[in-house]
C-alpha positions in Angstrom: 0.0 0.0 0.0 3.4 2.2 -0.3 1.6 2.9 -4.1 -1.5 3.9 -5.3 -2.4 4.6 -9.1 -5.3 7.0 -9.4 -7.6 4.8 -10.9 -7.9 2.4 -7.7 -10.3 2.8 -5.6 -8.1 2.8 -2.4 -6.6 6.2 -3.9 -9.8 7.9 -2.8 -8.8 7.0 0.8 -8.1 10.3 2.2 -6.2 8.7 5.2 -3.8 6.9 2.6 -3.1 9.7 -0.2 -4.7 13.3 1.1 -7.2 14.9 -0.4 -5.6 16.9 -3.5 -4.7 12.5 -4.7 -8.0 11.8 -3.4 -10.6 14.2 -5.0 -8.6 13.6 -8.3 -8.8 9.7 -8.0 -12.9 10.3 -7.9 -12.8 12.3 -10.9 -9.8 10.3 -13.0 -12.4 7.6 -14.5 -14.8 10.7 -16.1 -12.5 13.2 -17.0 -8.8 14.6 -19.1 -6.9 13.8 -15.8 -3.3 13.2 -16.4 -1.8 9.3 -15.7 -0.5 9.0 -12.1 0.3 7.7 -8.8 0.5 8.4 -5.2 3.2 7.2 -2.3 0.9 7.1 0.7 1.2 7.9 4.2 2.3 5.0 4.6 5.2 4.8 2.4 5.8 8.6 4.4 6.2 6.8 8.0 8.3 4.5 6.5 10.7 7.4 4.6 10.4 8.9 8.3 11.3 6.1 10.4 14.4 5.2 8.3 16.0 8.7 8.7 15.3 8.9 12.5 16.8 6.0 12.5 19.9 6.8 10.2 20.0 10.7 11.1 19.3 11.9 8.0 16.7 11.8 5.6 16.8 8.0 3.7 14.7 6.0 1.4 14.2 2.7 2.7 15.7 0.8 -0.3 12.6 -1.6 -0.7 10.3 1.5 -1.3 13.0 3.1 -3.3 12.4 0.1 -5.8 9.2 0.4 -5.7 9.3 3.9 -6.7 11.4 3.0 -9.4 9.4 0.3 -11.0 6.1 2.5 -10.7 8.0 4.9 -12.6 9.0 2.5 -15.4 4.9 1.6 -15.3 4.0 5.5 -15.9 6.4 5.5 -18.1 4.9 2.7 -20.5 1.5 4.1 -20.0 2.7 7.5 -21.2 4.3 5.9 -24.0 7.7 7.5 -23.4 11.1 6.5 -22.3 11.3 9.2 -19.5 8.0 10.7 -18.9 8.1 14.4 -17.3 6.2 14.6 -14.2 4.8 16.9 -11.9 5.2 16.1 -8.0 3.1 17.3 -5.6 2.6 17.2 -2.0 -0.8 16.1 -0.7 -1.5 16.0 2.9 -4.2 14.2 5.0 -6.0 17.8 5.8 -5.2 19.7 2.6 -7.8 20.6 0.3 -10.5 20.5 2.7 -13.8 22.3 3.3 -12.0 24.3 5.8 -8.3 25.0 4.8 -7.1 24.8 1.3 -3.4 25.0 2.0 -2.6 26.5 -1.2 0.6 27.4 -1.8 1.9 25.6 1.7 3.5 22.7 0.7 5.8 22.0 -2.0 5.1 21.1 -5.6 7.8 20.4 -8.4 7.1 20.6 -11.8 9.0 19.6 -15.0 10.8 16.8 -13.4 12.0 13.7 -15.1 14.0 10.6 -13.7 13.2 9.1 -10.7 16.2 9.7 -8.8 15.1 13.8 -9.7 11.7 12.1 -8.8 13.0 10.8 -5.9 14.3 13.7 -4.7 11.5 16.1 -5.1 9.5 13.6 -3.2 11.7 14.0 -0.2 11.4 17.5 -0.4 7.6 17.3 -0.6 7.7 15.4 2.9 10.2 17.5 4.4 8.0 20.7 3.8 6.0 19.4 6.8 8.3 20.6 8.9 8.5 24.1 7.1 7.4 27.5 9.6 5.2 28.6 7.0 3.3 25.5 7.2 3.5 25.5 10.5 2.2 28.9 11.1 -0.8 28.0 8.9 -2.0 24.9 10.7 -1.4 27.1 14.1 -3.7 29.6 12.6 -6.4 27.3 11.9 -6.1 25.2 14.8 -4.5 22.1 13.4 -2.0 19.6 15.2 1.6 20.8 14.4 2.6 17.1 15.7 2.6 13.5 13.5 1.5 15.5 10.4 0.2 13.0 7.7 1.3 13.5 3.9 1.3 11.6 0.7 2.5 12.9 -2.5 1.5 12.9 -6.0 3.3 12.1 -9.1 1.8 13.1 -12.5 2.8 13.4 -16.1 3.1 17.1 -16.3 0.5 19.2 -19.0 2.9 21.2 -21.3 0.5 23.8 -20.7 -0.1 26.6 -23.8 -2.9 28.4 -21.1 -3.7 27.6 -17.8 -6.7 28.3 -15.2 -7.9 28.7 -11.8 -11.9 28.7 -12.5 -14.4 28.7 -9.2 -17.3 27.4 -9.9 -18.8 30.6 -7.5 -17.6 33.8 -7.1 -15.1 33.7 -4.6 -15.3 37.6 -3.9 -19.0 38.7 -4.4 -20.2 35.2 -2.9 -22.6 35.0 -5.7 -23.5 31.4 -6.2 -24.7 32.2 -10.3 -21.6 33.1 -11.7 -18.5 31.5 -12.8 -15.2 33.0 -12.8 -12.0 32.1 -14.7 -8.6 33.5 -14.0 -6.4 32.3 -17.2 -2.8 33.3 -18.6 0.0 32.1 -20.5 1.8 29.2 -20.0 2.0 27.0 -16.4 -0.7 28.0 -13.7 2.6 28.7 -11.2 2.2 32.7 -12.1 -1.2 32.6 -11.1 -1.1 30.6 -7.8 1.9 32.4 -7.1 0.2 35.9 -7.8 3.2 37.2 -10.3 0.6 37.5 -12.6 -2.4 39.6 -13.6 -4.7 37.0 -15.2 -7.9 37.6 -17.7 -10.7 37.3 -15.7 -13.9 35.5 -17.4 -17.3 35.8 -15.6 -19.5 32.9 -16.8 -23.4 32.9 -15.9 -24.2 29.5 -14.9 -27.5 29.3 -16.2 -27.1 30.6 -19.9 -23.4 30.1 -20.4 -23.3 33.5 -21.5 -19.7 35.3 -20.7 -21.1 38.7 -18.7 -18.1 39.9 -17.6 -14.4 40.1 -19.6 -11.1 41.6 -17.9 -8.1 40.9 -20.4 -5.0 41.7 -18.7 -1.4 43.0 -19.9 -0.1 39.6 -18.8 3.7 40.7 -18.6 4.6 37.4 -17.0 4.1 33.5 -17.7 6.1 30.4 -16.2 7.5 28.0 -18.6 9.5 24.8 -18.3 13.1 24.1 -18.3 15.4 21.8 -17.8 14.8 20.1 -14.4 12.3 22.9 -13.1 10.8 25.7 -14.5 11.8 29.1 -14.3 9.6 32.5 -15.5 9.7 34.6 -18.0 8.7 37.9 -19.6 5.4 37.4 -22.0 6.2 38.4 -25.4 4.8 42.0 -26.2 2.3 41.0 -28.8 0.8 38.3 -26.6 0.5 40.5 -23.9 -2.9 42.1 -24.4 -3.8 39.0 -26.3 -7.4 37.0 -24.7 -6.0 33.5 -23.3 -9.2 32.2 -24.3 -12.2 32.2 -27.1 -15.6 32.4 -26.1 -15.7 28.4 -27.0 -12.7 27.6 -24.4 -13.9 30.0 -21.5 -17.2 28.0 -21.9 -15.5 24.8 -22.0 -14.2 25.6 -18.0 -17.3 26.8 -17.4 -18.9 23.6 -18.0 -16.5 21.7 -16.2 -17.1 24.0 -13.4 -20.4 23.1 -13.7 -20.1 19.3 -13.9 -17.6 18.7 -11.0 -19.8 21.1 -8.9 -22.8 18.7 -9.1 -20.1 15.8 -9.2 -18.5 16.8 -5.3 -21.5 18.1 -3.8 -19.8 21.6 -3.1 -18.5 25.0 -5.0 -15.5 23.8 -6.6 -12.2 25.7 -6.9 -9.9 23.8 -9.7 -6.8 24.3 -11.8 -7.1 23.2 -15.0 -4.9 23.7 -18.5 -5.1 23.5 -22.3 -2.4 21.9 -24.1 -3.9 22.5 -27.7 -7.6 22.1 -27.9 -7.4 19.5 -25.4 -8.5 20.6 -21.3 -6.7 18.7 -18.8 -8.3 19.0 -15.4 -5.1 19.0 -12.7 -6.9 19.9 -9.3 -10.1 20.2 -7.9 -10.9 21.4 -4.1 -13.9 23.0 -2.3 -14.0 27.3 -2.6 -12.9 27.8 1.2 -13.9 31.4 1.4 -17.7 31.2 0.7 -19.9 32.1 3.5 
């Protein structure tokens, strides 16, 4: 149980994989969701006991195997020799209805081998023990002791535009509308806020685009090797719409569906690589009244 694929039904085990692995193991059978696997919490007490024992942080070399023939497995189903992946952290209490932790843990994108693999993964578990993530369970009155984590490993969307879409308006609290944050390139610029995205306002019952913002988007993150790094937008794309009426629609009705899918306002990154939408997280809207 060190390894969960997405598609198994254990990954929706919150205890096992967190909730970020977990919401996108419900959704993996229905929609664009990119090939992956989990390490559990398990395979985390494990990583954990070895380096208390050792004094220093150590793979345990039967999970370390493991790793690496899961890797081979995504691998085949990607259909490359060295798939590039996206690892993220995912922790037991993250992505609930009450605390989101975006931005709190550590995600590493563009990554390919699994001793880089391997490595990031490490880094994902040792972010538990970061202040800032410290701080934000303090604030919200979570245990700071025998945190739980899992971590995520996903073939990584080359990502021409990416989105954060809420499925209500996180602001106005109005339950009717839609709104889509999009820009250039990886969704890092907008998480991270170096970025002034387009802003789409969607009305849920017509599908009618009420509301357009588009942005001088001086900023996009890109790949590159091992990592990704940002860069400045070039001029003539700047003042350029991220998305057609058809796309912004498109998110919309994904919105929509994974709404009435979760049971809650959904708040979920998602990416276009071509004409094809790739859905990469989904979590409740934490701010809603």
């Amino acid at each position: 149980m060190n390894i969960l694929w997405l598609e198994q039904p254990l990954c929706q085990d919150v205890a096992l994989v967190g909730g970020k692995a977990a919401n996108l193991s419900r959704l993996a059978a229905a929609y664009r969701v990119p090939p992956g696997l989990c390490l559990t919490t398990v395979a985390y007490d494990q990583w954990l006991a070895a380096g208390k024992e050792n004094g220093m942080d150590t793979w345990p070399s039967a999970l370390r195997a493991e790793l690496a023939q899961a890797y081979q497995e995504l691998a085949q189903r990607c259909g490359l020799d060295l798939p590039v992946v996206a690892v993220r952290s995912s922790a037991i209490d993250e992505d609930s209805q009450d605390a989101s932790f975006a931005g709190q843990y550590e995600t590493y994108l563009n990554i390919t081998g699994v001793d880089a693999v391997a490595a990031s993964v490490s880094r994902c578990w040792e972010s538990t023990r970061s202040p800032q993530v410290l701080e934000y369970r303090r604030q919200y009155g979570l245990p700071c002791d025998n945190i739980q984590i899992a971590v995520l490993v996903q073939q990584m969307v080359a990502a021409d535009v990416a989105a954060v879409v809420f499925s209500a308006n996180p602001v106005s609290g109005q339950r009717t509308e839609v709104v889509i944050n999009a820009s250039w390139g990886l969704g890092e610029s907008i998480v991270g806020g170096t970025v002034t995205p387009d802003t789409y306002i969607v009305d849920k019952e017509s599908l009618q685009i009420s509301e357009r913002q588009i942005a001088d988007k001086q900023r996009m993150t890109v790949a590159q090797t091992e990592g990704t790094k940002e860069v400045d937008v070039p001029r003539f794309m700047r003042s350029q719409p991220t998305l057609d009426d058809e796309k912004a629609v498109e998110m919309a009705r994904l919105a929509l569906a994974l709404e009435e899918e979760m049971g809650w306002p959904v708040d979920l990154e998602c990416a276009y690589h071509g004409n094809d939408l790739y859905l990469l997280q989904c979590r409740p809207i934490t701010t809603l009244t």
